[in-house]
C-alpha positions as CSV (number, residue, x, y, z in Angstrom):
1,X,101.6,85.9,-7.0
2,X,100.4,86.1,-10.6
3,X,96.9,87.6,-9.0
4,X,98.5,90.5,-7.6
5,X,100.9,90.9,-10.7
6,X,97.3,91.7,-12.4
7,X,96.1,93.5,-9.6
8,X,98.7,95.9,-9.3
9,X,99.0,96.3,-13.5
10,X,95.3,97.3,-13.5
11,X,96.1,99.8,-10.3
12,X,98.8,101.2,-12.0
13,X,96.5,101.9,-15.4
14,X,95.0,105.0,-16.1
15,X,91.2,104.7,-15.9
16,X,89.5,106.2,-18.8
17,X,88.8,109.9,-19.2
18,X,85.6,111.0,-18.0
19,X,84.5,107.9,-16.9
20,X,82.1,109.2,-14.3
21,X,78.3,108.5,-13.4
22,X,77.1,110.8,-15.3
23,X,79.3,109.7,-18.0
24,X,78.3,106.4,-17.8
25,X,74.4,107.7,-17.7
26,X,74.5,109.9,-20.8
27,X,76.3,106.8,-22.9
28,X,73.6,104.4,-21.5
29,X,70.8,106.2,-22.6
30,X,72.3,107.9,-26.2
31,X,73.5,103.9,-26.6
32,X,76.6,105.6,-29.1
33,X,74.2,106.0,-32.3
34,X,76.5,104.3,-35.3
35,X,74.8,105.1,-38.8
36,X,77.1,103.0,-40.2
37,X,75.8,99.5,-38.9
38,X,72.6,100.3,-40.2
39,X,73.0,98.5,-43.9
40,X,74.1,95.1,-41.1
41,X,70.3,95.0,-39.2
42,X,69.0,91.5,-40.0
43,X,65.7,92.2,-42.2
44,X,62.5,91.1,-39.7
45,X,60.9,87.6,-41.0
46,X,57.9,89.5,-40.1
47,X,58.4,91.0,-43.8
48,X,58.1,87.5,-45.3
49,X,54.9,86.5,-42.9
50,X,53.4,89.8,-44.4
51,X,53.9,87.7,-47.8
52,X,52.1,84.6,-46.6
53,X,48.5,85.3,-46.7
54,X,49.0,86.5,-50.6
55,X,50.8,83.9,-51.9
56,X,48.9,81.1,-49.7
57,X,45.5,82.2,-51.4
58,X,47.4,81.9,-55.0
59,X,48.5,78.6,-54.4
60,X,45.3,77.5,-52.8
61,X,43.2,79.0,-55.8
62,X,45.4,76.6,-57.8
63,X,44.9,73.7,-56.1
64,X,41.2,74.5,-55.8
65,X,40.9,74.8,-59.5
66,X,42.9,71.5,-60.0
67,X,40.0,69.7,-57.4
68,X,37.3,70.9,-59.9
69,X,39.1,69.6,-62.4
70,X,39.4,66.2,-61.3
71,X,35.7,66.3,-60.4
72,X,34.7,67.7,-63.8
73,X,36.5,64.7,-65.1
74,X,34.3,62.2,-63.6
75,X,31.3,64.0,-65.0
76,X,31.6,64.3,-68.7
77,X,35.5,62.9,-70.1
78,X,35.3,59.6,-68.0
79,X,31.7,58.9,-69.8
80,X,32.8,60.0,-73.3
81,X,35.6,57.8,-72.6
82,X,33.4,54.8,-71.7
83,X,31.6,55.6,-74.4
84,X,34.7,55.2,-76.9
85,X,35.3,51.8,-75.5
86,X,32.0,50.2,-75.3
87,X,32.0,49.6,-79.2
88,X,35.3,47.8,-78.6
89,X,33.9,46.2,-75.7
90,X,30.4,45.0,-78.2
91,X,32.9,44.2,-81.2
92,X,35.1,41.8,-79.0
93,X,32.2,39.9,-77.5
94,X,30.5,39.5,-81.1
95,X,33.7,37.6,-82.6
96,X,34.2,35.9,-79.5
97,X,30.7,34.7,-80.4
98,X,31.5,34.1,-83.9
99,X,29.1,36.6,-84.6
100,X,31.3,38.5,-86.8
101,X,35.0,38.3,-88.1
102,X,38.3,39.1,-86.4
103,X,40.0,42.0,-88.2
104,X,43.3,40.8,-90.0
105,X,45.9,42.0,-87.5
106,X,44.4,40.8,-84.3
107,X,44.2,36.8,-85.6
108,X,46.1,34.9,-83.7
109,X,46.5,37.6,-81.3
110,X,45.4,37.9,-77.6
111,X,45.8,41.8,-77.3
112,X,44.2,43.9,-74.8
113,X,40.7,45.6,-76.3
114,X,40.6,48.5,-74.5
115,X,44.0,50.5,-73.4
116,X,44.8,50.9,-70.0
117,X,43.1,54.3,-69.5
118,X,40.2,53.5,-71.2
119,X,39.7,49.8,-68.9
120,X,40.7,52.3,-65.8
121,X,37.7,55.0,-66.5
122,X,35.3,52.3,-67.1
123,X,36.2,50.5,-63.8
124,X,35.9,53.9,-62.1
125,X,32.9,54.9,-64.2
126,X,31.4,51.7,-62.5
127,X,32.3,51.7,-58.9
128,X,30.5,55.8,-59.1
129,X,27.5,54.2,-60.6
130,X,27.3,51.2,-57.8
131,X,28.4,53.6,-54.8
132,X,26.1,56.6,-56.1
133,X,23.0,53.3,-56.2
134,X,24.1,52.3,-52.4
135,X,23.8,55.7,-51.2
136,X,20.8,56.3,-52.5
137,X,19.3,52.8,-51.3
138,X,20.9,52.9,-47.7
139,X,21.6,56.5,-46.7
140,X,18.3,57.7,-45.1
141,X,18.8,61.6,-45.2
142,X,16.1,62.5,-43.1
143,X,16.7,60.0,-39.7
144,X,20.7,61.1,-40.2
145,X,19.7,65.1,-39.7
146,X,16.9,64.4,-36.7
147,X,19.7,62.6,-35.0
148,X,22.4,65.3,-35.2
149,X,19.7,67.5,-34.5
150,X,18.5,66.0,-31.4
151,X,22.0,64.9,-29.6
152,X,24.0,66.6,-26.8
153,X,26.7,68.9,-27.6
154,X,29.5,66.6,-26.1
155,X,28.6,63.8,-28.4
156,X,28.2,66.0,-31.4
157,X,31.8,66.9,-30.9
158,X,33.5,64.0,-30.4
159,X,31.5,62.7,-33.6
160,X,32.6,65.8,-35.7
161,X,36.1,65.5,-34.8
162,X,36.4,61.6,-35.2
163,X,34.6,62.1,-39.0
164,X,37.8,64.9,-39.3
165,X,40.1,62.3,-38.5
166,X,38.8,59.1,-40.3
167,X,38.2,61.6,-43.6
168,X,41.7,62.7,-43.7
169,X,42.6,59.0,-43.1
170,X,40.3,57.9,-46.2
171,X,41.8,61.0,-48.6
172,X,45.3,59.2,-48.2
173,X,43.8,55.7,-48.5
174,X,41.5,56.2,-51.2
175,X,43.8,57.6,-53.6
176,X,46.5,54.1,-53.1
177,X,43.2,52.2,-53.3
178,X,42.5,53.3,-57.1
179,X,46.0,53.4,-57.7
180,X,45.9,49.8,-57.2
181,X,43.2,49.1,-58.9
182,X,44.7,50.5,-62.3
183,X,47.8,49.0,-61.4
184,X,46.4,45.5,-61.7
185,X,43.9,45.9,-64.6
186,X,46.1,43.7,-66.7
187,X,46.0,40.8,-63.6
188,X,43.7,38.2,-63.1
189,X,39.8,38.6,-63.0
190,X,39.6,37.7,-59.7
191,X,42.5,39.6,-58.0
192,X,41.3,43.2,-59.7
193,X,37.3,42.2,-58.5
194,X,38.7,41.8,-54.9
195,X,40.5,44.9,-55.2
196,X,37.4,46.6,-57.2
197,X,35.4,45.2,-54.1
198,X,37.4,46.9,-51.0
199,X,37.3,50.0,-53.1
200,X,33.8,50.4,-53.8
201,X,33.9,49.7,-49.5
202,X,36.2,53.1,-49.4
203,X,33.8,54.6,-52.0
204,X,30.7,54.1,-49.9
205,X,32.2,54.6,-46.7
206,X,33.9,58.6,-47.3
207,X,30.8,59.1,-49.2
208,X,28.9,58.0,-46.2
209,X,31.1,60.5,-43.9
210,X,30.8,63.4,-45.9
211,X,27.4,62.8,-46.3
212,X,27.3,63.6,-42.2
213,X,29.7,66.2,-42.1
214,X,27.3,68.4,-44.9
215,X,24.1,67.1,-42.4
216,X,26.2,68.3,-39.4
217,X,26.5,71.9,-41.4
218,X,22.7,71.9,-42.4
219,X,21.9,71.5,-38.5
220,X,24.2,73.9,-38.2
221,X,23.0,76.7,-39.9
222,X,18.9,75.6,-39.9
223,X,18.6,75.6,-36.9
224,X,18.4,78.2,-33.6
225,X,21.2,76.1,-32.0
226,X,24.6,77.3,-32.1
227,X,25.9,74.3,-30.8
228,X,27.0,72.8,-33.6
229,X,28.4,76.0,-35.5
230,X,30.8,75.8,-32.0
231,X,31.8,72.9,-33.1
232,X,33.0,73.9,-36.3
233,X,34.6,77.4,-34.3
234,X,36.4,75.0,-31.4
235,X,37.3,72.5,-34.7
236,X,38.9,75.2,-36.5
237,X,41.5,76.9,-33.4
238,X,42.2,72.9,-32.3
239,X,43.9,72.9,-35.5
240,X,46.0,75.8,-35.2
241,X,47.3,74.7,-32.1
242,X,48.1,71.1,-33.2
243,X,50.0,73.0,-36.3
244,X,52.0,75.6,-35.3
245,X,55.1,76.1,-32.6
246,X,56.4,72.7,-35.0
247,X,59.4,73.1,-37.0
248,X,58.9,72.0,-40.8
249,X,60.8,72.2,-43.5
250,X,59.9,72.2,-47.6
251,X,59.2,68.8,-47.6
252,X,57.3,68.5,-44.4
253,X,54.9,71.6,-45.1
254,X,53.8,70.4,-48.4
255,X,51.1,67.5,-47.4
256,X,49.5,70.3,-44.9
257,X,49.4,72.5,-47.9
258,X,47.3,69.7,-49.9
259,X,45.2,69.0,-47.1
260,X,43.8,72.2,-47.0
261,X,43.4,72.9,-50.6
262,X,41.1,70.0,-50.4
263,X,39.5,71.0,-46.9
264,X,38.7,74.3,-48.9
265,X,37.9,72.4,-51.8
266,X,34.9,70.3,-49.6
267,X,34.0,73.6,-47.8
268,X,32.8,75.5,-51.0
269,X,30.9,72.5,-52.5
270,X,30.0,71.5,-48.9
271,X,28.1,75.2,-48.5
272,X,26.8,74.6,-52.0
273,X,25.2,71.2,-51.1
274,X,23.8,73.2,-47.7
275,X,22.7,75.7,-50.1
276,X,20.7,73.1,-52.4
277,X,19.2,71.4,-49.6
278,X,18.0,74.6,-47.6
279,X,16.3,75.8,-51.0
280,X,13.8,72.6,-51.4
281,X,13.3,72.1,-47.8
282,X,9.9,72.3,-46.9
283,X,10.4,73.5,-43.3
284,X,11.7,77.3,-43.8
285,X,14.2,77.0,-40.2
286,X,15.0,78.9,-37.5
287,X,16.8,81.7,-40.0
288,X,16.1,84.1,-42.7
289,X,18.1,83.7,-45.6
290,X,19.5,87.0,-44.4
291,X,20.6,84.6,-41.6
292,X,21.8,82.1,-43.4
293,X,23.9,84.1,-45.7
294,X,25.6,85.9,-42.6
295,X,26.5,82.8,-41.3
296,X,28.1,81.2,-44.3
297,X,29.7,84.6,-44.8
298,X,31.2,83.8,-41.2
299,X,31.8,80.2,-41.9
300,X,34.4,81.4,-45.2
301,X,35.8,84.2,-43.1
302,X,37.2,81.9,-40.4
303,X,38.5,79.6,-42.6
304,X,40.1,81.9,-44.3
305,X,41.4,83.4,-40.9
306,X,42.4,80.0,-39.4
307,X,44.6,79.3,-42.6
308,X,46.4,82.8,-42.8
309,X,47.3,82.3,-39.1
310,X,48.4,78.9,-38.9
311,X,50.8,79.5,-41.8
312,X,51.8,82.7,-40.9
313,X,53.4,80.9,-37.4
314,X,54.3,78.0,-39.4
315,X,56.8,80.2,-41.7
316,X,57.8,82.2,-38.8
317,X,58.9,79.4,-36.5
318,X,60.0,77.2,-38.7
319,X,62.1,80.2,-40.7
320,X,61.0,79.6,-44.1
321,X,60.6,82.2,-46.7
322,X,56.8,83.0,-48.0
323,X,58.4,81.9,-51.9
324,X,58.3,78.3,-50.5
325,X,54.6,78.7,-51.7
326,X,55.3,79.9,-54.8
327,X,58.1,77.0,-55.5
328,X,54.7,74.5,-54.4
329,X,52.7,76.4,-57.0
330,X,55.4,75.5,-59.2
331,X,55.4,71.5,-58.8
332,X,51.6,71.8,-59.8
333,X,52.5,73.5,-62.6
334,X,55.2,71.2,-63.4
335,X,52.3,68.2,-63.4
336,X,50.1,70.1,-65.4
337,X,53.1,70.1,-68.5
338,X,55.2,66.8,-67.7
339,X,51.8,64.5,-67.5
340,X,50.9,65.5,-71.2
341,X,54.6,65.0,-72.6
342,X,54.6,62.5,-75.7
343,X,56.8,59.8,-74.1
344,X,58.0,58.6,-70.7
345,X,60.8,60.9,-69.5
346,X,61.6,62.9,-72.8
347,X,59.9,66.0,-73.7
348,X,58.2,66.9,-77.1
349,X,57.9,69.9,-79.1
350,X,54.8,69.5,-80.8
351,X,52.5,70.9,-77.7
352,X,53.2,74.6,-76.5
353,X,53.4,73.5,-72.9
354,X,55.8,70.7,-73.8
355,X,57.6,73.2,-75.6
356,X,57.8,75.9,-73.0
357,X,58.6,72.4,-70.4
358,X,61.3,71.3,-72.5
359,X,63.0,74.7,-72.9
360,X,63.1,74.1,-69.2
361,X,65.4,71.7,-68.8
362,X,67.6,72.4,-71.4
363,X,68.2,75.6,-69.3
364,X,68.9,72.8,-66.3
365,X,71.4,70.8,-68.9
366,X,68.4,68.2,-69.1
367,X,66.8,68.8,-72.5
368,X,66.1,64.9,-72.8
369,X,65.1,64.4,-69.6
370,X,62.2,64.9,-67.4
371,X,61.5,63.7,-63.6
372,X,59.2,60.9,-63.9
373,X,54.9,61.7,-63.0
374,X,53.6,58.7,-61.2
375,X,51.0,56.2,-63.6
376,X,51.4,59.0,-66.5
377,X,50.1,57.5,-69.7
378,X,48.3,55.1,-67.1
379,X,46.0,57.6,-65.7
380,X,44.3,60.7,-67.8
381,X,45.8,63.6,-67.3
382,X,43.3,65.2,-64.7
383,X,43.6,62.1,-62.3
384,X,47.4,62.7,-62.6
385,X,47.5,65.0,-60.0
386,X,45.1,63.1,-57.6
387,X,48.3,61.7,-55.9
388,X,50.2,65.3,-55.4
389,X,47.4,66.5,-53.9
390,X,45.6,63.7,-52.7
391,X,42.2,63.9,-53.6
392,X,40.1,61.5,-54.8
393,X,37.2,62.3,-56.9
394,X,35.0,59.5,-56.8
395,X,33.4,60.1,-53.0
396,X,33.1,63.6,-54.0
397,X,31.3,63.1,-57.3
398,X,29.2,61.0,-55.7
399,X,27.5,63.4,-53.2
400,X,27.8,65.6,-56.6
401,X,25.4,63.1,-58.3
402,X,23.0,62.4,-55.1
403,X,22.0,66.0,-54.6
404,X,21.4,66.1,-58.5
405,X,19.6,63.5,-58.0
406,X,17.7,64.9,-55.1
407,X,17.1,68.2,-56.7
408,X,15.5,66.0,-59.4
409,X,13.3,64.5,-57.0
410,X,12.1,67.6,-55.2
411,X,8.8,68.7,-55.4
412,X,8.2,71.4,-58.5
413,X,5.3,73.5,-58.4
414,X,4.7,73.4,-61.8
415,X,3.1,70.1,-63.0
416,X,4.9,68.0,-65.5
417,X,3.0,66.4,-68.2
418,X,6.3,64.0,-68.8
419,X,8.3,63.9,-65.9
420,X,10.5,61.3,-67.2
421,X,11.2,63.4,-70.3
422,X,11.9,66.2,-68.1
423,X,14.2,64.1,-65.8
424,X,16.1,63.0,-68.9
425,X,16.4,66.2,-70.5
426,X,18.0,67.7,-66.5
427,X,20.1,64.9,-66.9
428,X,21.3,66.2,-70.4
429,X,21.9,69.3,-69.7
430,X,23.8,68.4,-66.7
431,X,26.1,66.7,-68.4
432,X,26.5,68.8,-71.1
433,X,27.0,72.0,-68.8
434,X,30.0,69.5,-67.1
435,X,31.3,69.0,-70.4
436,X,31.7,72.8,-71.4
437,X,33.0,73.8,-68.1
438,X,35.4,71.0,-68.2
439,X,37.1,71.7,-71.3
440,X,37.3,75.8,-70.0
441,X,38.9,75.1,-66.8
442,X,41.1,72.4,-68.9
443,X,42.2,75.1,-71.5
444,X,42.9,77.9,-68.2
445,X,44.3,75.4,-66.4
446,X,47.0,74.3,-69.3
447,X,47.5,78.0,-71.0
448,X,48.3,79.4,-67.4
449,X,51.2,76.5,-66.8
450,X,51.9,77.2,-70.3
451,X,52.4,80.7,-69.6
452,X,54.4,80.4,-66.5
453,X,56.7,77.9,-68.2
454,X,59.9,79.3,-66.9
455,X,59.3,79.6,-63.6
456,X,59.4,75.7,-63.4
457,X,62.8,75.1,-62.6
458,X,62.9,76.0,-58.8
459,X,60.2,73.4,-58.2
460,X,61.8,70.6,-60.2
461,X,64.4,71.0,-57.3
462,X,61.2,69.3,-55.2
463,X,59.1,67.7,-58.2
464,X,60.1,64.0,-56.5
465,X,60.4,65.0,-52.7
466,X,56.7,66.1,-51.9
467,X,53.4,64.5,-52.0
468,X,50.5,64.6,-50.0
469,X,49.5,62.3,-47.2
């Protein structure tokens, strides 16, 4: 009954005027054009994504620079700093032989001789010097590259993507592995030598892997063969597909960040290394040096073109605006100025980027405060930010030291009435070029987190949140 109520109410209802096919066909197609909705149209995401690629480079150039940093460390502050402490070390040793006298206030005493960051760069200091002797002594160079050289494309693939995998597995590793070991310097002899031991084992074995992956580039680019650069090509798009189409959020995106600031951070000195060995190679290759450069040229363009795409879909499926990178820029920055406050969770005024910190939080109501850095005032204030972005410079310095080493070595045309001399004085010079460059990038690195002071807040917000793998 109440059916044909409705159907006899909607009967007995006008229909509207002109409602007619041609009506209807004019309205479908002019869709009633409202000029006032316009200010309500969602803004495209695809604005934001236009963002990414700037603002990825930015914060990639920052963590790049950090890298370099770290590795400039090992080179010329962690041997001035083992230099500070050997005296100590001699001093010590001479009393305990009754050689000399105890100073006044340490009679009696059973203090520490050296502090914990000077005992933590001279345990680091020596595990470079022992892994940088084993590689020299058990990595054979030349029987590594015939191999690549001479195996099957299938094989060459599954051994490039398996070195990926284990290398991204030793980044994470490597950094708790020295972490532990400065964590226990205080501990029984024997404890910190087994934990010295296993990471000398990490040391050589990345070292050893990297070592393979720069051999796997020299083939690469020496030789007439494409079939390892296809490697590299196939390597780069089977990450973009096991990235993207996943949801992340701020926390989640962060170690992916990190692992390729120190994927581009290997890349550079990886072509570097190629570079060095291409230019005192005796057998000229396949390619001019046209050639070469073209491909290298190639090799940076599609990195650079596999990172802007990836994160591109990463911020437009997972919906996250392009100043998410910017807030990550901001954490490092953070590091760079809460690792050199004076004490443990209060910030000082007598430094300008503890200053320009502090004026930070009082604007966040915390102007005692500061979120704690992990093992600051344990570690110096480079290796602070090994754990944020998880790199670890020994393995790295390393290979640095073995193509010195092998550049020093090399034939010279030129013959050398003192070759030891002149090894010595490369040596030198090396180290002293380390040491300028170090304290430059050290005095950018700190007067641009200086300058950027107040921008800090926002990434306080995630200063405990994010780390790297």
């Amino acid at each position: 009954r109440s059916a044909r109520r409705l159907s006899a109410g909607q009967a007995g209802a006008k229909a509207p005027a002109g409602h007619d096919f041609a009506t209807w066909i004019f309205d479908e197609v002019q869709s009633r054009p409202d000029e006032s909705q316009l200010p309500r149209v969602p803004r495209s995401h695809l604005v934001e994504v236009a963002k990414v690629p700037h603002l990825l480079e930015k914060l990639l150039l920052m963590g790049f620079l950090l890298c370099f940093d770290i590795l400039l460390h090992e080179l010329s502050f962690t041997p001035l700093q083992v230099a500070r402490a050997l005296p100590k070390l001699l001093a010590r040793g001479l009393a305990n032989l009754g050689l000399v006298g105890r100073a006044p206030e340490q009679a009696g005493e059973a203090r520490p001789v050296l502090s914990v960051t000077e005992q933590g760069d001279l345990i680091r200091l020596t595990l470079l010097v022992l892994n940088v002797a084993l590689i020299l002594v058990c990595f054979d160079v030349s029987w590594t590259y015939h191999y690549i050289r001479g195996e099957s494309f299938l094989k060459l693939y599954v051994i490039f993507n398996m070195l990926e995998m284990f290398e991204r597995w030793c980044r994470s590793v490597g950094v708790d592995l020295f972490d532990l070991v400065i964590a226990s310097v205080r501990h029984p002899w024997r404890s910190l030598l087994v934990k010295c031991g296993t990471t000398l084992i990490y040391c050589f074995g990345h070292s050893t892997m990297h070592l393979v992956r720069i051999l796997l580039l020299n083939v690469a680019i020496n030789t007439s063969s494409n079939a390892v650069f296809l490697i590299i090509v196939t390597n780069n798009f089977g990450e973009i597909k096991s990235t993207v189409f996943k949801r992340y959020e701020a926390k989640s995106l962060f170690p992916i960040i990190t692992s390729d600031i120190v994927e581009r951070f290997y890349l550079l000195m990886d072509i570097i290394f190629v570079l060095a060995r291409i230019s005192i190679s005796t057998h000229s290759g396949a390619f001019s040096r046209a050639d070469v450069t073209f491909w290298i040229f190639l090799l940076v363009i599609l990195e650079l073109g596999t990172d802007w795409i990836k994160f591109c879909l990463i911020m437009k499926f997972s919906d996250l605006p392009a100043s998410t990178l910017e807030i990550y820029k901001e954490v490092l920055i953070a590091d760079v100025l809460l690792c050199r406050s004076p004490c443990v969770g209060a910030m000082g005024t007598g430094h300008t980027a503890e200053a320009g910190a502090a004026s930070v939080l009082k604007d966040k109501d915390k102007a005692s405060t500061a979120p704690a850095v992990p093992f600051r005032g344990i570690h110096s204030f480079s290796h602070c930010l090994q754990r944020r972005l998880g790199f670890s410079g020994v393995p790295m310095t390393t290979i640095l030291v073995f193509h010195l080493v092998m550049l020093a070595r090399a034939p010279c045309s030129v013959e050398l009435r003192w070759p030891r001399a002149t090894f010595v004085v490369f040596a030198m010079a090396s180290f002293v070029l380390c040491l300028l460059a170090k304290i430059l990038l050290g005095a950018i690195v700190l007067g641009f987190a200086a300058r950027r002071r107040s921008r800090i807040p926002r990434g306080l917000e995630l200063f405990q949140k994010i780390k790297s793998l």
